[in-house]
N, C-alpha and C positions, 0 to 999 in steps of 0.2 A: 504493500500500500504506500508504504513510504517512499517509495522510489517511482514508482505510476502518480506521484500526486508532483515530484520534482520532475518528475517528463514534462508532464501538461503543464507547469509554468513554462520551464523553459520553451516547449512548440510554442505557447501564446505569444511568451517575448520575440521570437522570431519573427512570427505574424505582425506584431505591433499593437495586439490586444488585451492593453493596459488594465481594464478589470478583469479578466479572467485572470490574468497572470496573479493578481492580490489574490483574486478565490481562491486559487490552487496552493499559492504557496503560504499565505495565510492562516490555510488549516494544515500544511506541513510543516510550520514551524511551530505551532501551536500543541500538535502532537511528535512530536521528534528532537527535540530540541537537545535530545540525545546524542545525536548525529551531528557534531562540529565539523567536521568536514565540509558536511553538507547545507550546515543551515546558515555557515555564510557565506558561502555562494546563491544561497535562494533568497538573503535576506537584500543583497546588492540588484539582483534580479526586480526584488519588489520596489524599491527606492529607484531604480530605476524606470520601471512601469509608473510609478506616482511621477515621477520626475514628468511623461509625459502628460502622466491628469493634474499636474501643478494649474491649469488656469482652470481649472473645476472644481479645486477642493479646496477648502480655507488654510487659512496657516495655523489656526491652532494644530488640524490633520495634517499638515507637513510636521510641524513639530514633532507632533507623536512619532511619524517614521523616522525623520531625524534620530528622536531619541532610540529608537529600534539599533540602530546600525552604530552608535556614537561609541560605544564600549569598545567593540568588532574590530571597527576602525581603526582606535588607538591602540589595543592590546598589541605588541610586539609579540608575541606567540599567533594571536589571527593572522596578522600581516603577512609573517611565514608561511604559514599554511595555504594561503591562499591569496600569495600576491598580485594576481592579474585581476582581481575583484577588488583589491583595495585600490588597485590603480583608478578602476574605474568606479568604484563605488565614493574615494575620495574627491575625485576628479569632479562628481555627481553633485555630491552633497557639498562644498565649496562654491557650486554654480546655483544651487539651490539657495544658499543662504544670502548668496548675493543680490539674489532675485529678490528674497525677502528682505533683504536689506533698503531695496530703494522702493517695496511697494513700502514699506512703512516709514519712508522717507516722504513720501508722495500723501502719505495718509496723517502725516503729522506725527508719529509715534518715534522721537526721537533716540528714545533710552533704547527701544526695540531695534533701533537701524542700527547702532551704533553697536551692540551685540551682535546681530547678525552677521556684520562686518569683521566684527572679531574673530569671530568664527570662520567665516570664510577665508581668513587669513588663515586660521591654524590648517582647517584644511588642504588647502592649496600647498600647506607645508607637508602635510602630510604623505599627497599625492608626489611633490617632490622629492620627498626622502624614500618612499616605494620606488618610483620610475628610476630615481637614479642613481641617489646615494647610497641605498640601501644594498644597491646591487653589489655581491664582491667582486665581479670584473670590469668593475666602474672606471670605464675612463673619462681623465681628466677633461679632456678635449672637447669628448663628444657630450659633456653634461655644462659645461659649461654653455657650449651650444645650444643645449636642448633647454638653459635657466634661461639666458637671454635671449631664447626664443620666446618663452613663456611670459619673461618680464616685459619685452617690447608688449604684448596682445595683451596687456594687464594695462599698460599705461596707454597702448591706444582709448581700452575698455576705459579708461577713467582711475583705474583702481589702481591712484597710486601711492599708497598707502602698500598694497600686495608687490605694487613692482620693488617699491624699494627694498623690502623685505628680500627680494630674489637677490639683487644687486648688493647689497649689504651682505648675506651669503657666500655670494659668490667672491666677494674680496677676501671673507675672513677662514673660507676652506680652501678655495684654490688659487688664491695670490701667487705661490710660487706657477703654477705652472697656467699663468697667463702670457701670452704673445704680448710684447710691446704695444701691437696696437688696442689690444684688449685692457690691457694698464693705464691706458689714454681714456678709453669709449666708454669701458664699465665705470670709472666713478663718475666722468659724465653722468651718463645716462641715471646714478644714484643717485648726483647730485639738479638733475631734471626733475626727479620726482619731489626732493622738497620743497624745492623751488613751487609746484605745482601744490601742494601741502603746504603752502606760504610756513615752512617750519624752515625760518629764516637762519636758527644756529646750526642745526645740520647743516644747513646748505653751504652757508659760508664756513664750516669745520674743513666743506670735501676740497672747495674751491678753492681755500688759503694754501694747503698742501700742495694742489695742482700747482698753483702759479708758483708757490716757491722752489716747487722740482724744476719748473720751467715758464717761463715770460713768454705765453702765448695770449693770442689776440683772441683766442675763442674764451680760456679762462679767466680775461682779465674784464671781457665784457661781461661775461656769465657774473662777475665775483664785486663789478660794480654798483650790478642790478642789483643783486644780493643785499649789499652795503644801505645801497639807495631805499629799499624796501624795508629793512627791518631798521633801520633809519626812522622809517612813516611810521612804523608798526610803535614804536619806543616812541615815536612823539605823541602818538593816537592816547596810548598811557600815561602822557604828561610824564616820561621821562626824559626830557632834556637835553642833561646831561650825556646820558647814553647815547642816545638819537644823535648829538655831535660828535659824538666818537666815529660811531658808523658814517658821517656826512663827510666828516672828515678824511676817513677810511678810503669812500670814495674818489675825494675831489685829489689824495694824493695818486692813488692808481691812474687820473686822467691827467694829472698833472706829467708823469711819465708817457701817454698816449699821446701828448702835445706837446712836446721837448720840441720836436722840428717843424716850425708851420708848414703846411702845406694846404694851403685855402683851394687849391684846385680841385682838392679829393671833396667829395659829399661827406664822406665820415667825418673828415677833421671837423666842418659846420658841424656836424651832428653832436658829437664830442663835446663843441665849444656849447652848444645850446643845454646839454646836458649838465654841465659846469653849471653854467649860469641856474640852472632851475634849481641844482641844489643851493646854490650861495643864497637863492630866494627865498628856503626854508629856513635858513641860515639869521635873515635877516640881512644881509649884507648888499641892501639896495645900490649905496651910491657906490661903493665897489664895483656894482655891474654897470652902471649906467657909465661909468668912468668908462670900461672896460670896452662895450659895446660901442660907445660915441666914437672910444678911439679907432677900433676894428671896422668901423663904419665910412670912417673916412679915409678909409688905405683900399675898401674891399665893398663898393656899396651896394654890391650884389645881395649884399651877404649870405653867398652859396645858394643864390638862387633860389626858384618859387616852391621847392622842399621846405626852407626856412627859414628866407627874409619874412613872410608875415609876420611869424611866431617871433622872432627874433625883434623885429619891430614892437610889439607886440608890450614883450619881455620889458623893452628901455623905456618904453611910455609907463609903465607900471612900476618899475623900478625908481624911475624921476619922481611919479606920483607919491609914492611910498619914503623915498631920501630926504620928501621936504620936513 
């Protein structure tokens, strides 16, 4: 009986016939639950069959299956036993909570989203340490490929919270045997996702590192933004003090991007406009007004119709502001 009742799940799941697949294995795990082998294999079966009646069944009834498989899942002896269900039973349940995460985002229920997100995270950790880690002829190469695959389709997805997670990972197991250009991409790409997660000290922790290994133009915009933002974020808090540290931060990093004029390029205007708006937060009006009046009369283009308006702009409000 027991094994005629795991058939006809499994036929149904083939078919795609998500409530018989529950009939059957519902009352196989119900009466068998003797059979580990077998009942977490049919239990990944049923989570999966819900997984397709998810727009038909409430979340309290996701929950419950959730709870179903959540043990299964983490136990390091299931995992074992029955690794290509946890692949794909974790892989399930991670896409599930995520689901639930943004209807209850949508629904107002905050506390609730923000749980489900957690969960998804562990999840998706979970599925990672099955698929790759877990494995002992893991190599280094190909799982690193296979995180940064996952963390790219995480941070397209929004979920970058999950990406960073992956990319954080992947520095603190496989550092040594990343390719040069991997040592470049990957804390990028971690330091993308805070940036995205406005979790302005991460960001600027990965960014200071980069530039100080190396004076590149990609880390020094990345790490000005950085500055410039958690700069606002410190002033929004009426911290000051701090906020001019970070302005400061900044305006020295462009202070080195503009060593050499070069008024022909669009970046350098871009640069100098950037300057100015922070010395604006800054308070430091008649500095700019100095600055631009004298820039204005060597260059009265000023880089053209990208940012003479703004620039314009910038020195009527700054005169406004100096009296």
């Amino acid at each position: 009986m027991a094994i005629t009742l795991f058939y006809l799940g499994r036929v149904f799941d083939e078919k795609g016939e998500a409530e018989n697949v529950n009939k059957y294995l519902e009352e196989f795990e119900a009466k068998y639950k003797e059979i580990p082998d077998m009942v977490l294999p049919a239990t990944f079966l049923r989570l999966r069959a819900n997984f397709m009646l998810k727009n038909s069944r409430g979340v309290e009834d996701m929950f419950a299956i959730l709870k179903d498989v959540d043990n299964l899942l983490r136990a390091k002896q299931g995992r074992k036993k029955a690794h290509e269900y946890v692949i794909i039973g974790a892989q399930l349940t991670g896409k599930l909570f995520s689901d639930l995460a943004a209807q209850a985002k949508v629904d107002g229920q905050m506390e609730m989203a923000a749980d489900c997100s957690d969960k998804a995270a562990a999840y998706l950790w979970i599925w990672i340490e099955a698929s790759v880690l877990d494995r002992p002829d893991v190599n280094p190469a190909e799982a690193v490929a296979k995180m940064d695959a996952v963390g790219i389709k995480q941070f397209q997805a929004g979920e970058f919270d999950k990406a960073a997670l992956i990319y954080d990972s992947i520095l603190k197991k496989f550092a040594a045997n990343l390719t040069d250009r991997q040592k470049k991409e990957i804390p990028i790409k971690a330091g993308d996702c805070y940036i995205k997660m406005q979790d302005w000290e991460q960001a600027r922790a990965i960014f200071e590192d980069l530039n100080k290994a190396s004076f590149n133009l990609a880390y020094v915009e990345k790490l000005v933004f950085v500055y410039d933002s958690y700069g606002d974020k410190l002033r929004k808090e009426r911290k000051e003090k701090e906020a001019h540290v970070m302005y400061n931060a900044a305006l020295e990093l462009y202070g080195k991007l503009l060593q050499k004029p070069n008024p022909d390029k669009q970046e350098w205007w871009d640069w100098k406009l950037a300057v100015w708006k922070i010395m604006f937060k800054k308070g430091l009006f008649k500095d700019i007004a100095d600055q631009i009046t004298k820039i204005k009369a060597m260059y009265p283009e000023l880089g053209g119709t990208k940012t003479q308006k703004e620039i314009e702009d910038m020195l009527n409000q700054a005169k406004e502001r100096a009296r």
